[in-house]
Phi, psi and omega in degrees: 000187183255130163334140194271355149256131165303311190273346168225147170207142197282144190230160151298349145342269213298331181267344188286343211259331182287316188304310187289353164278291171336290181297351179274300193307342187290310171279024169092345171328176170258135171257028177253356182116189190286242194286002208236308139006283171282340169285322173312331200266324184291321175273013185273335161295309182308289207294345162290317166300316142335310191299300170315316187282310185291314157325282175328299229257022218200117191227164176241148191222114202288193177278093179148013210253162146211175160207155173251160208234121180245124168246156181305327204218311149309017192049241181268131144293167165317313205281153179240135170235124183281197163340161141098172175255143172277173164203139185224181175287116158294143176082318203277313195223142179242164105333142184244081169270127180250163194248113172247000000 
């Protein structure tokens, strides 16, 4: 008869290859193989962590709005930040946005 999916069809290959991922994730293995795996895995870490740092780092100060910038070891700064995104140091400097 005909397969009970149109779009995959099954081989003894494609199921022995399937048992073998399974039984590896099951004992904690990798099922992707060795190193290509873990280089996959170190840039998928690297690139959140980019992701995260850029996040962090990126503040918005909306319309109608300003804010000033408060540092860890300097206290409040000088400066007025109008509209528009910003960029600050993360852990080190946060924003103050007030409504003028």
């Amino acid at each position: 008869g005909a397969p009970a999916c149109p779009f995959f069809h099954s081989s003894p290959n494609m199921s022995k290859q399937v048992m073998h991922w399974i039984n590896r994730a099951q004992q904690g293995g990798n099922i992707l193989g060795g190193r290509g795996a873990g280089l996959f895995g170190g840039i998928a870490i690297a690139l959140g962590l980019v992701g995260f740092g850029v996040y962090e780092s990126v503040y918005n100060v909306e319309a109608g709005h300003r804010a000033i910038m408060f540092n860890r070891i300097y206290g409040v700064m000088p400066n007025i930040y109008p509209e528009g995104t910003h960029f600050k140091i993360p852990w080190l400097e946060w924003p103050i946005i007030y409504d003028c």
